[in-house]
Gaussian input, Z-matrix of N, CA and C with variables (Angstrom, degrees):
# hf/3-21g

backbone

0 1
 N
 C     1     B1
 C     2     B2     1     A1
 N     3     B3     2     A2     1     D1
 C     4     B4     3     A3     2     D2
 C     5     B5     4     A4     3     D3
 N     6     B6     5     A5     4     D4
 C     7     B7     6     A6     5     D5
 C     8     B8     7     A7     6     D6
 N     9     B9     8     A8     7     D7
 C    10    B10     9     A9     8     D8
 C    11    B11    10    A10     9     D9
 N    12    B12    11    A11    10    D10
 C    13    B13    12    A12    11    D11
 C    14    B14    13    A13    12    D12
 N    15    B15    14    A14    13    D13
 C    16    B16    15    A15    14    D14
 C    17    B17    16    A16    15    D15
 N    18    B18    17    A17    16    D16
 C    19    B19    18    A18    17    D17
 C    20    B20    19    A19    18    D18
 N    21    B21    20    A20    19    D19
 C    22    B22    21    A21    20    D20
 C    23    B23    22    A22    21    D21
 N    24    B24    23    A23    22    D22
 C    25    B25    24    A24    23    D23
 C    26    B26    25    A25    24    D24
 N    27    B27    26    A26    25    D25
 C    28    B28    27    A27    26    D26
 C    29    B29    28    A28    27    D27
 N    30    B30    29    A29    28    D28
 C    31    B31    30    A30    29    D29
 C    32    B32    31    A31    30    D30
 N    33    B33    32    A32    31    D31
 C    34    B34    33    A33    32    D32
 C    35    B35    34    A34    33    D33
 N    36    B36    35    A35    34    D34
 C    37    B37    36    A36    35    D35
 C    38    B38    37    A37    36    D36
 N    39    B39    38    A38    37    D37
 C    40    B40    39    A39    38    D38
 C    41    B41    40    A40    39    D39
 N    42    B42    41    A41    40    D40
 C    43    B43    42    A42    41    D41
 C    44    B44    43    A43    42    D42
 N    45    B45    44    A44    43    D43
 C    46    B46    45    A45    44    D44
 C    47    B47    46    A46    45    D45
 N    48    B48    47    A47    46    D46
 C    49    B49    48    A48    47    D47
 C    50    B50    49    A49    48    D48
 N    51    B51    50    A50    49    D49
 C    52    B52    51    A51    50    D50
 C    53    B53    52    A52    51    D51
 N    54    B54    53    A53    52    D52
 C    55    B55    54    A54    53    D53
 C    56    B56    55    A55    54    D54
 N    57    B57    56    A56    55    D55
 C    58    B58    57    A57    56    D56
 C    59    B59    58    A58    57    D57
 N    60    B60    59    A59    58    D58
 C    61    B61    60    A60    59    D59
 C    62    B62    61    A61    60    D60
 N    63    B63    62    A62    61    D61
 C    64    B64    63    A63    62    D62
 C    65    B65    64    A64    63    D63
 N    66    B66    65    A65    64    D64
 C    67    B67    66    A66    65    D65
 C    68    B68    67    A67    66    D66
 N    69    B69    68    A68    67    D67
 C    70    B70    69    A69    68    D68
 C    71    B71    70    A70    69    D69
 N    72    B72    71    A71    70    D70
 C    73    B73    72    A72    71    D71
 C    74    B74    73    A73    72    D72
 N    75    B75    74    A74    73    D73
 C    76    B76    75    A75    74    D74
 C    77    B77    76    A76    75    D75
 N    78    B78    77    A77    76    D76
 C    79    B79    78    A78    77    D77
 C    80    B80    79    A79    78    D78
 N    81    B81    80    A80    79    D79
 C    82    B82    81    A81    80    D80
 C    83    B83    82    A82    81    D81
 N    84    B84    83    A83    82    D82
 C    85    B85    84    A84    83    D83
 C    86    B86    85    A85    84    D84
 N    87    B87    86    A86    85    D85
 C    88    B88    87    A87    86    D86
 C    89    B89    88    A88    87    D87
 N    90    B90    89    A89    88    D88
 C    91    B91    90    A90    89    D89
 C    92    B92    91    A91    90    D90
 N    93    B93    92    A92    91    D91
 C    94    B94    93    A93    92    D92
 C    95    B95    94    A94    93    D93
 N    96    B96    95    A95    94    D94
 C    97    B97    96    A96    95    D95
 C    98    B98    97    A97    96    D96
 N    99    B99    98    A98    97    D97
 C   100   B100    99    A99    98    D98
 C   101   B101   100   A100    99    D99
 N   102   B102   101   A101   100   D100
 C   103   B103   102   A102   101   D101
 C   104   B104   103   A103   102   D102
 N   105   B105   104   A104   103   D103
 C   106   B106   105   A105   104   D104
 C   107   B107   106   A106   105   D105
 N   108   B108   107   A107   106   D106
 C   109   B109   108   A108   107   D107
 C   110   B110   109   A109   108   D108
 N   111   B111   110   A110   109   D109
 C   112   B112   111   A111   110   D110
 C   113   B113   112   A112   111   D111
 N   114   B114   113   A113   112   D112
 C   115   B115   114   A114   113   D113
 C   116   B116   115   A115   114   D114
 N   117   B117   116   A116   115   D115
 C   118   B118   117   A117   116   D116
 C   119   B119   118   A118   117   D117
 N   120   B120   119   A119   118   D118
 C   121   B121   120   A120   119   D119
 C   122   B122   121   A121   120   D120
 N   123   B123   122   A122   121   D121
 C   124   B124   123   A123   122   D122
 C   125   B125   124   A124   123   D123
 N   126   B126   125   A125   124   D124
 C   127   B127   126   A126   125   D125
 C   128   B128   127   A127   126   D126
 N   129   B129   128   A128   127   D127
 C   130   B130   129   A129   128   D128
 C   131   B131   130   A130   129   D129
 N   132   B132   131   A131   130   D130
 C   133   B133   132   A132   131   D131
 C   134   B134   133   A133   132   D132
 N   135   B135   134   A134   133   D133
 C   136   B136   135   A135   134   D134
 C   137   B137   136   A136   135   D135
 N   138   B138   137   A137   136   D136
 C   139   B139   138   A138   137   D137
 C   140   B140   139   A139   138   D138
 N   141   B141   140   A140   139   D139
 C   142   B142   141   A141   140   D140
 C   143   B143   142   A142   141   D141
 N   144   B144   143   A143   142   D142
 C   145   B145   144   A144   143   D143
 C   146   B146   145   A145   144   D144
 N   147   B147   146   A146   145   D145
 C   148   B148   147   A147   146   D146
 C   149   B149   148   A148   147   D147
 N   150   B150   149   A149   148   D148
 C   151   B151   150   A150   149   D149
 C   152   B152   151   A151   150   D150
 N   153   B153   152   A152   151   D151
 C   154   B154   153   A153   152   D152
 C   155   B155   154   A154   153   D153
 N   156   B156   155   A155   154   D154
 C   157   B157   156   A156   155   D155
 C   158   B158   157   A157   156   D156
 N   159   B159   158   A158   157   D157
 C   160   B160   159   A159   158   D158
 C   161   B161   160   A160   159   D159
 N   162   B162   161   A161   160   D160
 C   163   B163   162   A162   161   D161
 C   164   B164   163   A163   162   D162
 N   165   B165   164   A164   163   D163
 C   166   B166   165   A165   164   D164
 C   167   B167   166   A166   165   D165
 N   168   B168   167   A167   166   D166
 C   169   B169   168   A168   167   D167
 C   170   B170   169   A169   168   D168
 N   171   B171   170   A170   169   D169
 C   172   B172   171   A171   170   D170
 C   173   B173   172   A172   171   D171
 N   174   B174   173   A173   172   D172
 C   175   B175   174   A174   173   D173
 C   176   B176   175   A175   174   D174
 N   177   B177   176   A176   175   D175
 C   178   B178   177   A177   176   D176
 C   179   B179   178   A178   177   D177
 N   180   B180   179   A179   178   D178
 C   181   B181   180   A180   179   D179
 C   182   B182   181   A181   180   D180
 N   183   B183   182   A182   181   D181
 C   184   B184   183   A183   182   D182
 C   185   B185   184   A184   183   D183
 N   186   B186   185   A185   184   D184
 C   187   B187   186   A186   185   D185
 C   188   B188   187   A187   186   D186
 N   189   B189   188   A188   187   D187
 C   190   B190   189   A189   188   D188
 C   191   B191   190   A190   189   D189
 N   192   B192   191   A191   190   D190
 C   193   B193   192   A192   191   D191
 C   194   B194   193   A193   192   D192
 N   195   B195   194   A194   193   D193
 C   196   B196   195   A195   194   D194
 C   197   B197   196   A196   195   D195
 N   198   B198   197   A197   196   D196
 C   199   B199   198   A198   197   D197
 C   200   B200   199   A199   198   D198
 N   201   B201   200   A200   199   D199
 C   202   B202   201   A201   200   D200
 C   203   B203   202   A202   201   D201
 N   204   B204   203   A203   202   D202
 C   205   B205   204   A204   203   D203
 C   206   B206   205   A205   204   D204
 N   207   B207   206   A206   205   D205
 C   208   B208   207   A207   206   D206
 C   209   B209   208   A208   207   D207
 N   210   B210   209   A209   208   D208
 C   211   B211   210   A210   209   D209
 C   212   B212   211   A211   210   D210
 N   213   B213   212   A212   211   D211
 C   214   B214   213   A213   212   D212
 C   215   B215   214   A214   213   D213
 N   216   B216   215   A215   214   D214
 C   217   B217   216   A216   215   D215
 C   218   B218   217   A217   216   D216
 N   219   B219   218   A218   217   D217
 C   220   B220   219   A219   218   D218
 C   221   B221   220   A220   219   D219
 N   222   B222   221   A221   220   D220
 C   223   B223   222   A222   221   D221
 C   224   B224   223   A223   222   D222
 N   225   B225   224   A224   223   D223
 C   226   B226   225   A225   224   D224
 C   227   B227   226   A226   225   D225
 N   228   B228   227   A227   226   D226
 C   229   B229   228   A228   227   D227
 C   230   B230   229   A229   228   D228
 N   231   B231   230   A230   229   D229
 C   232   B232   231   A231   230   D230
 C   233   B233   232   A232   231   D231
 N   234   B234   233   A233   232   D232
 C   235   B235   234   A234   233   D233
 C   236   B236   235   A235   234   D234
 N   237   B237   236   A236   235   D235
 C   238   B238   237   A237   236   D236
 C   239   B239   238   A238   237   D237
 N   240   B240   239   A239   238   D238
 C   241   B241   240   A240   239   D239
 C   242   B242   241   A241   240   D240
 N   243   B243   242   A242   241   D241
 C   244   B244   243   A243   242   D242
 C   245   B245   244   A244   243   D243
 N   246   B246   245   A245   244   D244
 C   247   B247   246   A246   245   D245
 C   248   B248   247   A247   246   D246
 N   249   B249   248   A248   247   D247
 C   250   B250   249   A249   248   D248
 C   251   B251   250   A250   249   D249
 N   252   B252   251   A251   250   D250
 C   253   B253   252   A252   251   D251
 C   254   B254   253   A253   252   D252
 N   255   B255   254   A254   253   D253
 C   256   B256   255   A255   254   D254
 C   257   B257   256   A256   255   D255
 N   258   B258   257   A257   256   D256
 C   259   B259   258   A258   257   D257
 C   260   B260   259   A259   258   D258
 N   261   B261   260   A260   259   D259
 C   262   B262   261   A261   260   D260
 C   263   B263   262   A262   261   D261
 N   264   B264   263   A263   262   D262
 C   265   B265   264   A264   263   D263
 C   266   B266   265   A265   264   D264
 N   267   B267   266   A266   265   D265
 C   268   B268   267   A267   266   D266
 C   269   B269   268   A268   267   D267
 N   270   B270   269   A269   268   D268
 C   271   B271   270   A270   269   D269
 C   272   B272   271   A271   270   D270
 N   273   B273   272   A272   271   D271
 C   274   B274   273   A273   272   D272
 C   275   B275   274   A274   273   D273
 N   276   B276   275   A275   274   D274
 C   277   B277   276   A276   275   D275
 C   278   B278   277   A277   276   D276
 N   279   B279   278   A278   277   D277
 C   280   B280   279   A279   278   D278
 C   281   B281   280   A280   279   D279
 N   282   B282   281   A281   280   D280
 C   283   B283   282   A282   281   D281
 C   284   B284   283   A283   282   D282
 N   285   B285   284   A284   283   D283
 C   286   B286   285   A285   284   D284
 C   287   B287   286   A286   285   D285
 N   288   B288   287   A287   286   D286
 C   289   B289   288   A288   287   D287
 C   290   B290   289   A289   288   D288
 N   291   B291   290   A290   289   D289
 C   292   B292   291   A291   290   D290
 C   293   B293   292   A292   291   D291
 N   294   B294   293   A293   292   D292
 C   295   B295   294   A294   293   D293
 C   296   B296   295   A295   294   D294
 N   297   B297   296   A296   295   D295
 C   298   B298   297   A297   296   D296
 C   299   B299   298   A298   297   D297
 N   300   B300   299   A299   298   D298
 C   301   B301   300   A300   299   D299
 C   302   B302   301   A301   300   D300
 N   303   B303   302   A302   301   D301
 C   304   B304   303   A303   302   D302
 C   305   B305   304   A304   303   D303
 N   306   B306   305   A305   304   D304
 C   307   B307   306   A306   305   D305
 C   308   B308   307   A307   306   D306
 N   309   B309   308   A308   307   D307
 C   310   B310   309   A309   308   D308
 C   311   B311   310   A310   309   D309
 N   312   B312   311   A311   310   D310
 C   313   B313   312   A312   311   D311
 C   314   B314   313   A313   312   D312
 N   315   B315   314   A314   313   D313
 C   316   B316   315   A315   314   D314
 C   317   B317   316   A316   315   D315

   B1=1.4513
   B2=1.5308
   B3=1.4100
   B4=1.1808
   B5=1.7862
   B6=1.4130
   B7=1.7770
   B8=1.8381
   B9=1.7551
   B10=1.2586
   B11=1.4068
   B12=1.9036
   B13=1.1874
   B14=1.2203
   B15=1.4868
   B16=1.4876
   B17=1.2591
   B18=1.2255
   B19=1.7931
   B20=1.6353
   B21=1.6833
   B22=1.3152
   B23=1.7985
   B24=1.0642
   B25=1.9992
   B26=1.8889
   B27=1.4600
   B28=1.7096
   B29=1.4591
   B30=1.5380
   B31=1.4315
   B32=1.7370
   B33=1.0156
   B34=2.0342
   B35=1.2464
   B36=1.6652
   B37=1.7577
   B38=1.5562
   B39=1.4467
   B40=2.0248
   B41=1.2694
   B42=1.1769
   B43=1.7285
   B44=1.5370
   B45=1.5247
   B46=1.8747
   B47=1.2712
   B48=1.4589
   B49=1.7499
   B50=1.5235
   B51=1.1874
   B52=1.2621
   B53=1.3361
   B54=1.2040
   B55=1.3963
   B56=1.2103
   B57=1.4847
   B58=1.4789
   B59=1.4724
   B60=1.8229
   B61=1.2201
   B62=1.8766
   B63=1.3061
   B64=1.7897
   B65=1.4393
   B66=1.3796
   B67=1.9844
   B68=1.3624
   B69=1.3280
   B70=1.1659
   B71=1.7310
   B72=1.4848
   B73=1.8048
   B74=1.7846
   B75=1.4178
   B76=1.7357
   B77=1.9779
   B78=1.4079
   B79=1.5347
   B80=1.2099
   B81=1.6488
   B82=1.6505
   B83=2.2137
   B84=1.4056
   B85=1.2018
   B86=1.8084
   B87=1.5493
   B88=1.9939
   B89=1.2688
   B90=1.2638
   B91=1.9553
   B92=1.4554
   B93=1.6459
   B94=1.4225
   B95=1.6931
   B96=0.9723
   B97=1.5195
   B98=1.2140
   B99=1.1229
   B100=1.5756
   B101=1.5585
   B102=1.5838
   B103=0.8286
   B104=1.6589
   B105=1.2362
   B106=1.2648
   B107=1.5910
   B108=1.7489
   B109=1.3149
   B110=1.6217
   B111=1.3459
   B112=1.6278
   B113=1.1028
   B114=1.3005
   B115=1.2100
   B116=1.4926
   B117=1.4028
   B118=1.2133
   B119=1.2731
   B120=1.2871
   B121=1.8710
   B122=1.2668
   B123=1.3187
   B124=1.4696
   B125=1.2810
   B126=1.2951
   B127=1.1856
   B128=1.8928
   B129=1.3471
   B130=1.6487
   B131=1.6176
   B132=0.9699
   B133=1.5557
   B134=1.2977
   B135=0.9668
   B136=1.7201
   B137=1.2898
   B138=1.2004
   B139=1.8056
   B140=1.8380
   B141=1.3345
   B142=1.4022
   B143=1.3445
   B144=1.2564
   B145=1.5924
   B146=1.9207
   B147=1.8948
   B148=1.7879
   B149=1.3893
   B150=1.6312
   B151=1.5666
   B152=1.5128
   B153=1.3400
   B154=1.1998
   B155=1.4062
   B156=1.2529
   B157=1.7899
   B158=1.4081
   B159=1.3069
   B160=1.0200
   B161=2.0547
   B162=1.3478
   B163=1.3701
   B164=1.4407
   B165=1.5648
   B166=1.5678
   B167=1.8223
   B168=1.6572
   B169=1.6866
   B170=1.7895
   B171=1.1236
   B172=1.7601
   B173=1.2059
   B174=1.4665
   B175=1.6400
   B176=1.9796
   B177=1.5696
   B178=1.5795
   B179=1.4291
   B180=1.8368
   B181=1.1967
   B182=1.2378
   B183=1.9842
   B184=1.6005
   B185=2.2333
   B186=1.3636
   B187=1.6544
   B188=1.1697
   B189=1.3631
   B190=1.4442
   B191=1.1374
   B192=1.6583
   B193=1.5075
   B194=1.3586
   B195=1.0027
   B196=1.4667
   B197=1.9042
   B198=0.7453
   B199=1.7681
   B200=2.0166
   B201=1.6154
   B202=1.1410
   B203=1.8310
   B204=1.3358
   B205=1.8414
   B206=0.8069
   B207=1.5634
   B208=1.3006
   B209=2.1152
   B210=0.8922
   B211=2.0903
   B212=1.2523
   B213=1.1076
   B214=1.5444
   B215=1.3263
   B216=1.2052
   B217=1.7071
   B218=1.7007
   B219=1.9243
   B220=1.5321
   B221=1.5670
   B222=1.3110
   B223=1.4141
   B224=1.9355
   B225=1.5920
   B226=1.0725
   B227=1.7567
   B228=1.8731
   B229=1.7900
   B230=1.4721
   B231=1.0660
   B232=1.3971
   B233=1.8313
   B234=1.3270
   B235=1.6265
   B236=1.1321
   B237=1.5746
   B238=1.1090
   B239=1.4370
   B240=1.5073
   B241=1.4334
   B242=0.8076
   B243=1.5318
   B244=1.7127
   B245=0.8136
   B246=1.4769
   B247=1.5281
   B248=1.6251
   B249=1.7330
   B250=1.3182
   B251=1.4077
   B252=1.3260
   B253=1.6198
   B254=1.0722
   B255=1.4616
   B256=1.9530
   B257=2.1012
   B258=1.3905
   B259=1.5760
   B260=1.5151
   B261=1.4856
   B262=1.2940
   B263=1.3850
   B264=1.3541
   B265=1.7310
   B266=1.7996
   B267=1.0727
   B268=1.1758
   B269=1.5362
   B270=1.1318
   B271=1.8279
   B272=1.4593
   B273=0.7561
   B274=1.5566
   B275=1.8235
   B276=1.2219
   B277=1.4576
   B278=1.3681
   B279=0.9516
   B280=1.6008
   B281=1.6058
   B282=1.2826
   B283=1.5068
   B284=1.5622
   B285=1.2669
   B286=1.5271
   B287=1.2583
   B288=1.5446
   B289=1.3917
   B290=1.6961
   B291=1.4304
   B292=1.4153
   B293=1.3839
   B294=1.3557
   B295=1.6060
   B296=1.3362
   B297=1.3125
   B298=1.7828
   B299=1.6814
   B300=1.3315
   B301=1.9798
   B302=1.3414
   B303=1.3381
   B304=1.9004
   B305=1.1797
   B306=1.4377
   B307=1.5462
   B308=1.7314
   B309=1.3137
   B310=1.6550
   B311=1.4740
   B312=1.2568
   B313=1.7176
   B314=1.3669
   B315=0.8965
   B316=2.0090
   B317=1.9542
   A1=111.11
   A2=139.96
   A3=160.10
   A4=97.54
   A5=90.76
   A6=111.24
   A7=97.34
   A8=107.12
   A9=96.50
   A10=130.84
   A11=111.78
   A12=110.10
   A13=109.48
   A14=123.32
   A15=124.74
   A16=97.88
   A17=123.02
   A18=134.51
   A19=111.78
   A20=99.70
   A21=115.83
   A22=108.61
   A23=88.88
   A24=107.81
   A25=96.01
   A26=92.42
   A27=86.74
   A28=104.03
   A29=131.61
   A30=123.74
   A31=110.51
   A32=86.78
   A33=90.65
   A34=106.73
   A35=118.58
   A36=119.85
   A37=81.68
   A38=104.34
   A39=96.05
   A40=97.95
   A41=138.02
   A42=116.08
   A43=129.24
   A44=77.78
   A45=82.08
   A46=126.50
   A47=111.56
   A48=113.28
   A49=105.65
   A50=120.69
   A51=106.10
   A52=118.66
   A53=116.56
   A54=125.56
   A55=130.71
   A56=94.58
   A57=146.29
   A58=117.79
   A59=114.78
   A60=137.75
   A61=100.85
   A62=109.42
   A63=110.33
   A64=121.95
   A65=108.67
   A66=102.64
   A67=112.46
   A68=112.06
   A69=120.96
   A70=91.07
   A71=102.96
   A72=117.60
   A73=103.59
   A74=96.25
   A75=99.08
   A76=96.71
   A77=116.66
   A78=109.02
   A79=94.92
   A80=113.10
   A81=126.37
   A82=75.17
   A83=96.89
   A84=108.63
   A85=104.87
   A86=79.74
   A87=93.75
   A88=103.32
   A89=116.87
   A90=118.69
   A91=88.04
   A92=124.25
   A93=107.16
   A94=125.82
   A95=121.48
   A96=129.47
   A97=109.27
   A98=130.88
   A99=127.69
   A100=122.56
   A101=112.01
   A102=110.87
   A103=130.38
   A104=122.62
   A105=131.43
   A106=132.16
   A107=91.55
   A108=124.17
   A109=117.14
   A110=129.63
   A111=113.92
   A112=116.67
   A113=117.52
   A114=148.21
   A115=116.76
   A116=121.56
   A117=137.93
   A118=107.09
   A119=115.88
   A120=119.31
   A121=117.41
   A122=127.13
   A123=120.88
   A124=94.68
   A125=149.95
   A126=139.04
   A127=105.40
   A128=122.26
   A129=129.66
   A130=107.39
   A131=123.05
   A132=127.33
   A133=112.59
   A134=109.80
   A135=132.63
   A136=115.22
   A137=112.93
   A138=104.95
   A139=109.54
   A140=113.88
   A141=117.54
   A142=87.55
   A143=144.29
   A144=124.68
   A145=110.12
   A146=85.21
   A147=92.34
   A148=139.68
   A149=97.43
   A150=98.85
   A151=110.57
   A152=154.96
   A153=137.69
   A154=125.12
   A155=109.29
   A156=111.46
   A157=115.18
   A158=113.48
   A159=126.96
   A160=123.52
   A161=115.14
   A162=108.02
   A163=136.66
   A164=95.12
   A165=108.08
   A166=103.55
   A167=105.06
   A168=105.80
   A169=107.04
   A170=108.88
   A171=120.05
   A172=104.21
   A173=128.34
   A174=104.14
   A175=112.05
   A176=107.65
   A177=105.74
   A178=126.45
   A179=107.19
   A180=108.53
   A181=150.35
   A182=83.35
   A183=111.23
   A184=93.86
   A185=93.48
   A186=101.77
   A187=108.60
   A188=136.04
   A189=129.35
   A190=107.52
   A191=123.97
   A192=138.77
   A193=116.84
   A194=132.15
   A195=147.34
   A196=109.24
   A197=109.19
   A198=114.11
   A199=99.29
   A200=98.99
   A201=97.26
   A202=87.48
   A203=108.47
   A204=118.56
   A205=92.30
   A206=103.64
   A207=133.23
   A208=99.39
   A209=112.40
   A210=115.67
   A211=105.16
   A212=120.55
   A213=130.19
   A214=103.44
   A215=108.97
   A216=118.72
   A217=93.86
   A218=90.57
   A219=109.61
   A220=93.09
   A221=127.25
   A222=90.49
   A223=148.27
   A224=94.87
   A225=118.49
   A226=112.96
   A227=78.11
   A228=97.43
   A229=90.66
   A230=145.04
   A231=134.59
   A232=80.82
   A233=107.43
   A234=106.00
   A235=103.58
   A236=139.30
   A237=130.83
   A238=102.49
   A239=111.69
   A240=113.87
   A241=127.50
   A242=133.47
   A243=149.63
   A244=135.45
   A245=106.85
   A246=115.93
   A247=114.12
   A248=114.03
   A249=130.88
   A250=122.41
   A251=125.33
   A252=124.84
   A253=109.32
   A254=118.43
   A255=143.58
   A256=89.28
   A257=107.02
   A258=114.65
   A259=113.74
   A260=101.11
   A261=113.53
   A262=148.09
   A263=101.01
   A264=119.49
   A265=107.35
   A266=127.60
   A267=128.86
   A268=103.74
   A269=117.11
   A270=123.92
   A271=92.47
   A272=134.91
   A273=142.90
   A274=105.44
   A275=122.82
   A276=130.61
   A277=111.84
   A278=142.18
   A279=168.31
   A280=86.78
   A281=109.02
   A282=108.12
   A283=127.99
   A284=116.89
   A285=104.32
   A286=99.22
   A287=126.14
   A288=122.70
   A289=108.95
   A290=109.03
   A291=118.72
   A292=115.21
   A293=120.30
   A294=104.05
   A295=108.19
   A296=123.30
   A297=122.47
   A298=95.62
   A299=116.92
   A300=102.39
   A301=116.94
   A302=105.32
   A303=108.67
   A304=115.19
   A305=113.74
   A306=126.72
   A307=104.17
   A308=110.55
   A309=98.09
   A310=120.21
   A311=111.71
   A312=109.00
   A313=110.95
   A314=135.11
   A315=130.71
   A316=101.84
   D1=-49.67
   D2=140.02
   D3=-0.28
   D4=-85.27
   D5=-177.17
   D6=-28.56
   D7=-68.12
   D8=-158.88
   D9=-80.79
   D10=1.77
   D11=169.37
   D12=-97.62
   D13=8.71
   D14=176.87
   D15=-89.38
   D16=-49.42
   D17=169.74
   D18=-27.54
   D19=-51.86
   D20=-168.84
   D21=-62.90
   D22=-45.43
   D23=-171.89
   D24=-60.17
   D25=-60.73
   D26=-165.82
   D27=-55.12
   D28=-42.60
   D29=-164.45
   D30=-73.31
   D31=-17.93
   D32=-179.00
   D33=-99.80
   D34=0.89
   D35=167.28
   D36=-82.47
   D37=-81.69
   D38=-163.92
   D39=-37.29
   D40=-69.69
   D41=-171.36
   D42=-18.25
   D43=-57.23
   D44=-178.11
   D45=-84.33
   D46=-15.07
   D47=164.78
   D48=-74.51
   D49=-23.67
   D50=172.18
   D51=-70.84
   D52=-50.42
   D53=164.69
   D54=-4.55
   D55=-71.98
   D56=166.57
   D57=-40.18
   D58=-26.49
   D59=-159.46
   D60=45.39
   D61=34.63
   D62=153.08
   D63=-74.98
   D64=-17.35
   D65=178.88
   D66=-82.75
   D67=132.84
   D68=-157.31
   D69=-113.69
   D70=133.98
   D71=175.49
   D72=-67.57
   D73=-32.42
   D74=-155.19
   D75=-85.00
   D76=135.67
   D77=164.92
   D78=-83.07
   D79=166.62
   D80=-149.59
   D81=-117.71
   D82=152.73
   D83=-172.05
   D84=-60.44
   D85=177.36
   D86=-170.20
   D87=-73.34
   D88=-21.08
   D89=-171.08
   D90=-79.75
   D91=-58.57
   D92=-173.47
   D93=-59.52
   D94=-31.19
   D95=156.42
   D96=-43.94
   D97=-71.51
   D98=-176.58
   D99=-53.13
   D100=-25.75
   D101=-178.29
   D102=-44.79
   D103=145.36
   D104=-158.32
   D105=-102.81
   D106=-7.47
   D107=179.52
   D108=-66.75
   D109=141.48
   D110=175.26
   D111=-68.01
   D112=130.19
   D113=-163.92
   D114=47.90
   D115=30.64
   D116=171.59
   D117=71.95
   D118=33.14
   D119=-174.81
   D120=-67.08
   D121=-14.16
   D122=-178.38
   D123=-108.90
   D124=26.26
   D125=179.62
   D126=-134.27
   D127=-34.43
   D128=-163.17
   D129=-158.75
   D130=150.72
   D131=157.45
   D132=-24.92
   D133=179.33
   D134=164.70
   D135=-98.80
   D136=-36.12
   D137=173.97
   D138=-73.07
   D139=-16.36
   D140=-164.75
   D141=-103.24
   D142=-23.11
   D143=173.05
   D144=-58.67
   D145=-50.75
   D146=172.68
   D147=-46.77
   D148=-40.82
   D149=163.06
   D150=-92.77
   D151=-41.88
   D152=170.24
   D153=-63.48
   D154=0.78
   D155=-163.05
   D156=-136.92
   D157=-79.26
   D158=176.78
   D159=-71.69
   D160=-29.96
   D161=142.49
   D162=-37.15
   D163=-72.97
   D164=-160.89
   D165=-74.29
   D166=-20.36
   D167=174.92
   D168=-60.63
   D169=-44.55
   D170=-173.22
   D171=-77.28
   D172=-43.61
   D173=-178.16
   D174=-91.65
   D175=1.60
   D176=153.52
   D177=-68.97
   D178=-27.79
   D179=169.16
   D180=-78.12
   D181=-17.64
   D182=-174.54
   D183=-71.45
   D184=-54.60
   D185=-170.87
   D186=-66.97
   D187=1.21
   D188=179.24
   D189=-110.99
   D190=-7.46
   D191=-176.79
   D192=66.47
   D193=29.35
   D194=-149.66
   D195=-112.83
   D196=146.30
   D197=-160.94
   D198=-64.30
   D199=128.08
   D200=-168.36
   D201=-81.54
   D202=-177.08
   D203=161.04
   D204=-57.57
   D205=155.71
   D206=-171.59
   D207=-133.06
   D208=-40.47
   D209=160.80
   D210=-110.06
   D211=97.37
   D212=160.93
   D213=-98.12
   D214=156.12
   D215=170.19
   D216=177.23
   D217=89.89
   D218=165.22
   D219=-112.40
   D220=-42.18
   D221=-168.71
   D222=-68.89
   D223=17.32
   D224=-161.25
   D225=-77.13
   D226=-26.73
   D227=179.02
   D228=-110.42
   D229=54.74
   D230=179.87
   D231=-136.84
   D232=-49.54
   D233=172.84
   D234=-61.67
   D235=-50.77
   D236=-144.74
   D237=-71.30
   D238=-39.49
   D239=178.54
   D240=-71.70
   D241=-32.90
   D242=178.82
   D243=-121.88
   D244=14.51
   D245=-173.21
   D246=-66.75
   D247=-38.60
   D248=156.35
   D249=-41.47
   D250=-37.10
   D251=179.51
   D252=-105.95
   D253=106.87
   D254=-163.65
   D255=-54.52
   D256=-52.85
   D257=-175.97
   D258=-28.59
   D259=-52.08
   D260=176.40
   D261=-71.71
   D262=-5.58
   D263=-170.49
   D264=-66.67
   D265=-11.68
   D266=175.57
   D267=-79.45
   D268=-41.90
   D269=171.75
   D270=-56.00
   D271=-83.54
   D272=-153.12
   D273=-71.61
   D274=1.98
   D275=151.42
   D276=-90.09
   D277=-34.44
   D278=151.80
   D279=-27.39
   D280=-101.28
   D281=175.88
   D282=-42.34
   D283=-19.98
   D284=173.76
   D285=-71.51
   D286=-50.70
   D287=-159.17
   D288=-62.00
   D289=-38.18
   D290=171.64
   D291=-47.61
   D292=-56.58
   D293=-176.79
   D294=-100.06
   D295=8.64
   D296=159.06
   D297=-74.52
   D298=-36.65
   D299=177.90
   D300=-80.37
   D301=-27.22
   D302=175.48
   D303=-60.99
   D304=-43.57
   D305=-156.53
   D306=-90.51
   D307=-10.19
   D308=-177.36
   D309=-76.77
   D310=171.39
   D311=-170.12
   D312=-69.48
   D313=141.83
   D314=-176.12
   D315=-123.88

């Protein structure tokens, strides 16, 4: 159950960054990937960590069956970043609900 409302969250994040025109065609270079920074902030956006990073990390974990997080707290920078653009508040509800389901007791 976990798996498929996490399933649910990530596919209605890409939805709405697309929406949003946040999905980006171009991958962000190999230095920015590596980068070491939280949430890769000195290297790419925040919407481009989500789809290069933080997406494809959660649905490798979902298909490998492997223990999702258990303390998440992304949406804190999902406000921090968009809290200013009204367009966006559905992204940044997205993430509350995400780490309100990660973070509950199992």
């Amino acid at each position: 159950m976990l798996y498929l409302k996490t399933t649910e969250l990530l596919d209605k994040l890409e939805s709405e960054l697309r929406l949003q025109s946040l999905w980006s065609s171009e991958n962000p270079s190999q230095e920015a990937m590596n980068d070491s920074s939280p949430f890769s902030c000195e290297a790419m956006p925040f919407e481009n960590w989500v789809q290069f990073i933080f997406i494809p990390k959660m649905k490798d974990l979902i298909d490998r069956g492997q223990a999702l997080p258990t303390n998440i707290a992304i949406a804190p920078m999902a406000h921090h970043v968009w809290s200013s653009k009204k367009n966006l508040h559905t992204l940044i509800l997205i993430f509350d609900n995400l780490d309100t389901l990660l973070s509950e007791q199992r």
